[in-house]
N, C-alpha and C positions, 0 to 999 in steps of 0.2 A: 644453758640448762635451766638455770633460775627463772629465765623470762618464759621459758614451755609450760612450767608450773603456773605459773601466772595466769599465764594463756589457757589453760587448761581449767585453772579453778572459774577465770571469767566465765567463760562456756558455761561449766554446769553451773553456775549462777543464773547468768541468761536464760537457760534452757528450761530451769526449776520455775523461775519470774514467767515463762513464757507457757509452761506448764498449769499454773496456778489460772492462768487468762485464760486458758483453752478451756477450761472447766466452770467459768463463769455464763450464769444464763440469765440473765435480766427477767424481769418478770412480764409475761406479754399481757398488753391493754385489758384483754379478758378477765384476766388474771382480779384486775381492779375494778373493773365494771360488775364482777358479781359480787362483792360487798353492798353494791346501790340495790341490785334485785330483789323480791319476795324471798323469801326462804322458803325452799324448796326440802320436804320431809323426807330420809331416807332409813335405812335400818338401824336400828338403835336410837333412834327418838320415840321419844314416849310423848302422845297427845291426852289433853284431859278434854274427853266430851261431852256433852252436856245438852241433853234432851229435856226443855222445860217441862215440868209436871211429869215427866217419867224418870222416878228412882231407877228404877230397875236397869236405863239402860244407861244413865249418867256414870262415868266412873273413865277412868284413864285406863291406856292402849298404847303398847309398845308396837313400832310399825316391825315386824319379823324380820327374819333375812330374805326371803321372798320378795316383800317389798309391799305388804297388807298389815291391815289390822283388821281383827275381825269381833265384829261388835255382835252381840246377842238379838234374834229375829232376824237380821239380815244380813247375816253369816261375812265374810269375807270383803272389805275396801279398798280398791287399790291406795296406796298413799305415797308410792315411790318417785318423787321428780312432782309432785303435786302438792300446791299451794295447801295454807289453811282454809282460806274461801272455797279450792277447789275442792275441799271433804265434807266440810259445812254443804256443800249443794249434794255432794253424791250420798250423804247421808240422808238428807233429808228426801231427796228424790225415791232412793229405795226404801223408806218407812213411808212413804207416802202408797204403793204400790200395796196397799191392802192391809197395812197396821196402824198407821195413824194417817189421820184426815189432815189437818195442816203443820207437820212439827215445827217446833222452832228450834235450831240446834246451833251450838256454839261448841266451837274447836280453840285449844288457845295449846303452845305447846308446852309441857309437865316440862321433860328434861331431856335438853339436847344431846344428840351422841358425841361421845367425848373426843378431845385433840389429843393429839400424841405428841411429843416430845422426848428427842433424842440426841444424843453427843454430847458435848461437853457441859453439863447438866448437872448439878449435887445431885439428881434422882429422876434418871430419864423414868419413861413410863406413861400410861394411860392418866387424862385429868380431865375434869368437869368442863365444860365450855358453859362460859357468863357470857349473854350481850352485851359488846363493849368490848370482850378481852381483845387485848394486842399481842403481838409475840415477847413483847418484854414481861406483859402479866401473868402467859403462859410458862415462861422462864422461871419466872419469881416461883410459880406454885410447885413446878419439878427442880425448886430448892436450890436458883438462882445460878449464874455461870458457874463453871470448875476454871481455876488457875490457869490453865491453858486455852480457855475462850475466845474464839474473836468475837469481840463485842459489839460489833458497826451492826452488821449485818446475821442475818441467817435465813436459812432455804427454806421454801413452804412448800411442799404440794400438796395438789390440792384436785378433786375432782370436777369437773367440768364439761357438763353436755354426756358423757358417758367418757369422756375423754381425762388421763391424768398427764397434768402439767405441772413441772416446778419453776419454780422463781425463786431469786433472790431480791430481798427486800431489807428494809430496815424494819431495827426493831419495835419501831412504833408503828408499824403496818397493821391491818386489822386482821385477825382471823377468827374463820368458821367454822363450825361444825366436822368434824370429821376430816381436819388438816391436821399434818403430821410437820410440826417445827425438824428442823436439823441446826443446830449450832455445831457450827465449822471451827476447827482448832488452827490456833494460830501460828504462822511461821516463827516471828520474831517473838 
């Protein structure tokens, strides 16, 4: 009878250890290779633009949820999945179209849309994204692990091509704009 308890707790040990692996997702190549890319502009970045010798139309633009910002005289930009170069031209193309003769116009971005962070968190929630942040810096700002933390690692998704993917990373991995950390609680 003794040795069936046994036998029985090994199991659901096995089975929990074998549990924990099936929920494991490594982070795919993509996953890394868009840290090297441009940064691409989506909803809730804010750009500051900058029309030389024109006040009126220099000043910072939040890109919508639509996926535009819409600048005075030439109404409506797309900005969504599009470069800073790539607004710098489409600006200056449509103020060239019968308001200004040759503009010169500079994009540079005000403030990125924030990371999320969540689980085992002193203060999950909404935070600023810095160039450079990593997931342990994002940690630190939603007020560092809670007592039950696993600390190796933790999950990022993240958006990609129109596509969301999660990974699991370590905590000095880099994160972007509009990734949501998950710090996983620990077995032991």
């Amino acid at each position: 009878m003794f040795s069936k308890q046994i036998f029985l707790v090994a199991i659901s040990v096995v089975s929990m250890t074998l549990g924990g692996c099936a929920s494991y997702r490594p982070a795919p190549a993509a996953f890394h290779a868009a840290i090297n890319k441009p940064y691409l502009l989506d909803a809730g970045d804010r750009v500051r633009l900058t029309v030389f010798e024109q006040e009126g139309l220099t000043n910072t633009y939040s890109v919508d949820q639509a996926g535009y910002i819409s600048v005075p005289l030439i109404g409506s930009v797309p900005a969504r999945g599009k470069t800073i170069q790539q607004i710098e031209a489409a600006v200056a193309a449509k103020l060239r179209k019968g308001y200004l003769r040759d503009p010169d116009v500079a994009v540079e971005v005000d403030r990125y849309r924030p990371v999320f962070v969540m689980g085992e968190v002193g203060a999950a929630g909404q935070y600023s994204y810095v160039p450079g942040m990593t997931a342990q810096k994002a940690i630190a700002a939603a007020g560092g692990f809670s007592p039950r933390a696993n600390q190796g690692d933790v999950d990022i998704t993240r958006q990609l091509n129109g596509e969301i993917l999660t990974g699991r990373v370590t905590i000095s991995d880099p994160v972007l704009p509009g990734d949501t950390v998950y710090v996983r609680e620990r077995f032991f």
